[in-house]
Structures are given as C-alpha cells and as structure tokens.
C-alpha positions as CSV (number, residue, x, y, z in Angstrom):
1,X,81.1,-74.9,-35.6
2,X,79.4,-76.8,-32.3
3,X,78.8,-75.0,-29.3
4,X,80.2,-76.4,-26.3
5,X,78.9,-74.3,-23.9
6,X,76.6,-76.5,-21.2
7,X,72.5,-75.9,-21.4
8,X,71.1,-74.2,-18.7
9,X,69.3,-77.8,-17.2
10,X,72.3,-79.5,-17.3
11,X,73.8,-76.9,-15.0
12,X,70.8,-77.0,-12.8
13,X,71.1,-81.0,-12.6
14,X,74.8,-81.1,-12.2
15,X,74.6,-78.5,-8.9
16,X,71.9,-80.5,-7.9
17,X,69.0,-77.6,-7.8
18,X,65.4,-79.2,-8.4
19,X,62.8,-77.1,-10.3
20,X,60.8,-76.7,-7.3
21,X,64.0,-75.0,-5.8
22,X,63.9,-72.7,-8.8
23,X,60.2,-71.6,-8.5
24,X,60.4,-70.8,-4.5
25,X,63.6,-69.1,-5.2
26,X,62.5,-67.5,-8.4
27,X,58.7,-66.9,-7.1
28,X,57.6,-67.1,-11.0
29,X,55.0,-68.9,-13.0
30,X,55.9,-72.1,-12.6
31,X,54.9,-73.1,-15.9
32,X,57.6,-70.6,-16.9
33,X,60.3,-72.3,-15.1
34,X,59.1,-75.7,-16.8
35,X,59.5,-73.9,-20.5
36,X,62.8,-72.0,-20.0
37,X,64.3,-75.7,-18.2
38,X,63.1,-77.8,-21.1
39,X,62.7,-75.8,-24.1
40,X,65.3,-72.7,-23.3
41,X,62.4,-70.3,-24.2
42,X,61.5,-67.3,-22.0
43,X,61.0,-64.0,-21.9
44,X,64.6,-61.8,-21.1
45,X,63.3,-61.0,-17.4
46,X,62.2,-64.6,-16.9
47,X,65.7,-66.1,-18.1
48,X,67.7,-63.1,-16.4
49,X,65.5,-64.1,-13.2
50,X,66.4,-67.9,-13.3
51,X,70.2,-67.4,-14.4
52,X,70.2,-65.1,-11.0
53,X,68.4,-68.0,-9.3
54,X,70.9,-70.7,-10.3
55,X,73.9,-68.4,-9.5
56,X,72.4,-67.9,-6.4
57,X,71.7,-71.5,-5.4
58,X,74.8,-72.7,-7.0
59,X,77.3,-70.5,-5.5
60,X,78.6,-69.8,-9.3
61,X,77.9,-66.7,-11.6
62,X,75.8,-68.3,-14.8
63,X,75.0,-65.3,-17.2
64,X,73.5,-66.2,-20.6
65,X,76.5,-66.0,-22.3
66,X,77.8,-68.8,-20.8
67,X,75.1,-71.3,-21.2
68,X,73.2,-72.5,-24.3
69,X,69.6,-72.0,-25.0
C-alpha cells in the first residue's frame, strides 16, 4: 500500500514558505529546520513547532497525520 499523503517540503514549496520563513517564524535551530525539511527527522516538539509554523504561514491546518515524514 503507497501513501499518498504529500511530504511536509512539498507543502512548504507549494504555499510558497522559504526555510528562512520557517526559522524566523519558528525561532529554532536552524540546522533543525534543514533536517526535519529534507530528511523528515526531528524531535516531536521540533516537528509539532514547524507543522504550527506552516499552518500558520499557510493559512491551512497541517498536523502530522496529514503529511508524510
């Protein structure tokens, strides 16, 4: 079985939200941002952080459910 759901850059590149955007927004490590964007590896608070970030700067609610790692 595939999953379909979208990964969480793809999302971030298709509302247009830079990783600089992420960081100010976020105020995290930025090498954290870089790892969780690229690799989909973080700690729960830094991925719960970022998800709020996107949602934020999107205008649409992303939880983790709804996005592939």
């Amino acid at each position: 079985m595939s999953d379909n759901r979208p990964i969480f850059q793809a999302v971030r590149k298709r509302h247009d939200i830079t990783l600089n955007m992420l960081i100010e927004d976020t105020q995290l490590d930025p090498e954290a941002v870089r790892i969780v964007d690229t690799m989909g590896v973080g700690t729960p608070q830094v991925i719960d952080k970022m998800l709020e970030s996107l949602s934020r700067l999107s205008g649409h609610t992303y939880t983790a459910l709804a996005l592939s790692w």
